[in-house]
C-alpha positions in Angstrom: -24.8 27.8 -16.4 -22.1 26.5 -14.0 -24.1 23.0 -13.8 -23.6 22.6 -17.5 -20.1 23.8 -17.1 -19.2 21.5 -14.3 -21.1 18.6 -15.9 -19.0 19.2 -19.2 -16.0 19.1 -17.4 -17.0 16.4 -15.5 -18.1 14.0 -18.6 -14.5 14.8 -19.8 -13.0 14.0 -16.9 -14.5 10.8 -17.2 -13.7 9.8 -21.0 -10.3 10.7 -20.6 -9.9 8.4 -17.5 -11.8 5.6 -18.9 -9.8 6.1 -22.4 -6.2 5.9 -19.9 -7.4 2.9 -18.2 -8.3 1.0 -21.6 -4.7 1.3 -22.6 -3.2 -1.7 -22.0 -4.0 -4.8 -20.4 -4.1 -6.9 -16.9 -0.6 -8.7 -17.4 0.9 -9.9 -20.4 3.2 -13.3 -20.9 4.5 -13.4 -24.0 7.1 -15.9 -25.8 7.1 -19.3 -25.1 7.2 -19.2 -21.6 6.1 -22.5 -21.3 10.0 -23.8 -22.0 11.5 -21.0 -20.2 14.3 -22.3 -18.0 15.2 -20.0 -14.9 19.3 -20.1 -15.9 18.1 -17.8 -19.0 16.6 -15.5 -16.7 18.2 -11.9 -17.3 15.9 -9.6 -15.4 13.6 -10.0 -12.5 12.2 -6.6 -10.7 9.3 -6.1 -8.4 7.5 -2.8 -9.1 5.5 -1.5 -6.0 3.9 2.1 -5.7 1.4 2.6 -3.3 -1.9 4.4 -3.9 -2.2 8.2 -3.4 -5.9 9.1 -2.9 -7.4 10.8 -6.2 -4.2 10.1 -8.0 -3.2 7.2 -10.8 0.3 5.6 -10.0 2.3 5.3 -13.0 5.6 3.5 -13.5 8.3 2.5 -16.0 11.0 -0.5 -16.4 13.3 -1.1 -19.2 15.9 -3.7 -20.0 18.5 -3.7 -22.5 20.9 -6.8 -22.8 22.8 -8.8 -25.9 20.5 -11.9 -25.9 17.1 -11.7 -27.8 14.1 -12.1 -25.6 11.8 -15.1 -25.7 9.7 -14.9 -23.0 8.4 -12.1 -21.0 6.8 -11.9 -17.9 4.4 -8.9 -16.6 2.6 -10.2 -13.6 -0.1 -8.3 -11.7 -0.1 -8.8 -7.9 -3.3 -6.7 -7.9 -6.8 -7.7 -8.1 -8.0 -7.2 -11.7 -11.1 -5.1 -10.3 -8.4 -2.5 -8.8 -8.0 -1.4 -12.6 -3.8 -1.7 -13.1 -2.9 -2.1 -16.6 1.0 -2.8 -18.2 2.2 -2.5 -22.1 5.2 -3.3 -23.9 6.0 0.4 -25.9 9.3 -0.9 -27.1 11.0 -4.0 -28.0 9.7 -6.9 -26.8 10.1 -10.8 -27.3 12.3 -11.3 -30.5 13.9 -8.3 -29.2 17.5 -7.5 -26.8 15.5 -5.1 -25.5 12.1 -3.9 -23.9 10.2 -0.9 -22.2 7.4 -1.7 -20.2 4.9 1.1 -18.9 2.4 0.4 -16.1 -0.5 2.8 -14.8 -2.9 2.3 -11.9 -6.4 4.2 -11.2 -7.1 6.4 -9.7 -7.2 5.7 -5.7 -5.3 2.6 -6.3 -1.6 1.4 -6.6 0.1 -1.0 -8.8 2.1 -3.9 -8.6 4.0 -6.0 -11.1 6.4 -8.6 -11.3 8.6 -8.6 -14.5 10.6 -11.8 -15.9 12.1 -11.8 -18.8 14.0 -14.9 -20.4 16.6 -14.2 -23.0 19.3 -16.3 -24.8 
């Protein structure tokens, strides 16, 4: 009976991690980056957290500015294997604003360098 209890709880364990780490992707540029011209850059951070063992790093950057956002720049400086994912949950290119959420796995950390390019 306690097998099938911890093998429950373990299978759920395992959905809900592999349901956090499908939420969102690798990196994301956005806009036309393409003509982006380093004058119209308004924002430039460098997000580091290191990994904690059994733990998922999680972090959160916002910008908020009177120019409208045309390119947008979420870099990961991680390995894709090591499982870091980013998304925009508000604003965005189009936008004079944008929030940006970023989540590691478990037993890794995360890194991300964000540009954005407004005018």
């Amino acid at each position: 009976m306690k097998l099938t209890i911890f093998s429950i709880f373990v299978i759920f364990c395992a959905y809900l991690y592999a349901a956090k780490a499908a939420d969102g992707v690798y990196e994301i540029i956005d806009g036309d980056c393409n003509s982006a011209l380093a004058r119209d850059q308004v924002y430039h951070e460098h997000v580091h957290k290191t990994r904690l063992p059994l733990v998922s790093r999680e972090a959160k950057s916002s910008w908020t500015g009177s120019q409208r956002i045309y390119c947008l720049k979420v870099l990961n400086d991680k390995d894709e294997s090591k499982g870091a994912t980013c998304k925009v949950t508000a604003g965005g290119v189009g936008s004079t604003n944008v929030t940006i959420e970023m989540n590691s796995a478990k037993n890794h950390g995360l890194e991300f360098d964000i540009q954005i390019y407004a005018r």
